[in-house]
N, C-alpha and C positions, 0 to 999 in steps of 0.2 A: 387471500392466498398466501401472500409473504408479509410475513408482521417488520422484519428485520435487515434490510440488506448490505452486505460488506463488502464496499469497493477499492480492495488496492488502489492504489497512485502514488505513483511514482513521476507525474506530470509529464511520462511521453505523450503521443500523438495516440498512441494506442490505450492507451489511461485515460485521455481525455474521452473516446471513444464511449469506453466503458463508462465511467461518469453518466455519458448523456443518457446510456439507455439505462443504468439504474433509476435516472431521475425520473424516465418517462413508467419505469416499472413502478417507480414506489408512488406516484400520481394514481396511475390503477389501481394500485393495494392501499392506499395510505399506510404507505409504509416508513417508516423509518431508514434514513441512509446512516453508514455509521462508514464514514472514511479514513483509511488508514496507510500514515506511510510509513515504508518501514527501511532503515540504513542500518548499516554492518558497524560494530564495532570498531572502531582502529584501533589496533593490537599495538604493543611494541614493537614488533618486527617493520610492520608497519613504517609506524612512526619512526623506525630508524632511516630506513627510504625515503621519506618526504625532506617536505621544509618546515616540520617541528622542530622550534627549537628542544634537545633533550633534554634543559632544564625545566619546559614545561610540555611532556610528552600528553596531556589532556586535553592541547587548543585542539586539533585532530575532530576528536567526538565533537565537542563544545559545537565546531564548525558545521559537522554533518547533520548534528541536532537539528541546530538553528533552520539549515538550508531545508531539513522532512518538515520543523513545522513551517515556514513560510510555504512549503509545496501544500502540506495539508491543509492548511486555512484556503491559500487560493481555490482547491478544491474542493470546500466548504462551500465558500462564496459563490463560484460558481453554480455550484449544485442549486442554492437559492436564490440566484438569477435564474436558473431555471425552471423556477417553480415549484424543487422542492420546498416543505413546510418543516420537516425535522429532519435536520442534518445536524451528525457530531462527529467530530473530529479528531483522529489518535493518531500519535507517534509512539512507534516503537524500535528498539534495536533489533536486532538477530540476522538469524536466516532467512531470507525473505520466504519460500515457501512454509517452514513451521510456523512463523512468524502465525502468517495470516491462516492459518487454521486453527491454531490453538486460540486466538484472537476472536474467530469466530464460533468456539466453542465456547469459550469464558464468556462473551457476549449475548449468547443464544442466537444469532444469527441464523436464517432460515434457506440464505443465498446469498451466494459470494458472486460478483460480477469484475471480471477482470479483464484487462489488455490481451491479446495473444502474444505481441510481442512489447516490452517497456525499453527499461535503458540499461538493457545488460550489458553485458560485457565477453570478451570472451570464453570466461568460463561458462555462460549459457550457452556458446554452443557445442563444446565439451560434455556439461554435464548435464545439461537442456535447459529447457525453459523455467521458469518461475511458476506460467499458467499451468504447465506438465506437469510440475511436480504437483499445484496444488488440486488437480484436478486427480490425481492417483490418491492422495493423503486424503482427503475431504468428504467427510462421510454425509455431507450435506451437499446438495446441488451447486453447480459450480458452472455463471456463464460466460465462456471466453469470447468476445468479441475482440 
């Protein structure tokens, strides 16, 4: 049924969610999980509001890096403590909704499994959700739990 399936995570409670039922999905399919986290750029502007120092306005990213793959790897692992067999792991920058469709199109992914709600913030409820958008964008099947 599904050869390929792509799970945001973002390591909320609603990510974890998602997670579990890709794994019990791709056990049915022998399927492929391909997990992806995805953080925003820190701009300059940004970075003039933090505590970067401005002589090095890059720790920012560096940081946010760092922290999508330690969440993608946990997600990883967990997925094969739960019995997936092929899980792989990606970080990416951007938009989080373009992010993970275009992801899943460069990928061939067959299904996208995602949180209903993750760790937005208030522009999610502004400008909606992240599963909203990818669920409108995504010309592939798309299940929000």
């Amino acid at each position: 049924m599904f050869k390929r399936i792509l799970v945001p995570f973002d390591g909320s409670k609603g990510g974890e969610r998602a997670l579990h039922k890709a794994v019990e999905l791709a056990e049915l399919c022998d399927a492929e999980i391909n997990v992806l986290t995805v953080y925003r750029h820190h701009g300059m502007l940004e970075a003039s509001f933090s505590m970067v120092r401005a002589s090095d306005p890059g720790r920012m990213d560096d940081a946010m890096r760092d922290h999508a793959s330690e969440v993608a790897e946990y997600a990883k692992t967990t997925a094969k403590e739960g019995g997936a067999t092929q899980v792989r792991a990606f970080v990416k920058s951007g938009q989080p909704a373009r992010t993970i469709v275009r992801f899943a199109d460069e990928h061939e992914c067959d299904l996208i499994v995602l949180g209903a709600r993750g760790m937005g913030s208030v522009e999610g409820y502004l400008l909606g959700s992240v599963s909203h958008k990818v669920t409108g964008l995504s010309p592939v099947p798309v299940l929000v739990v």
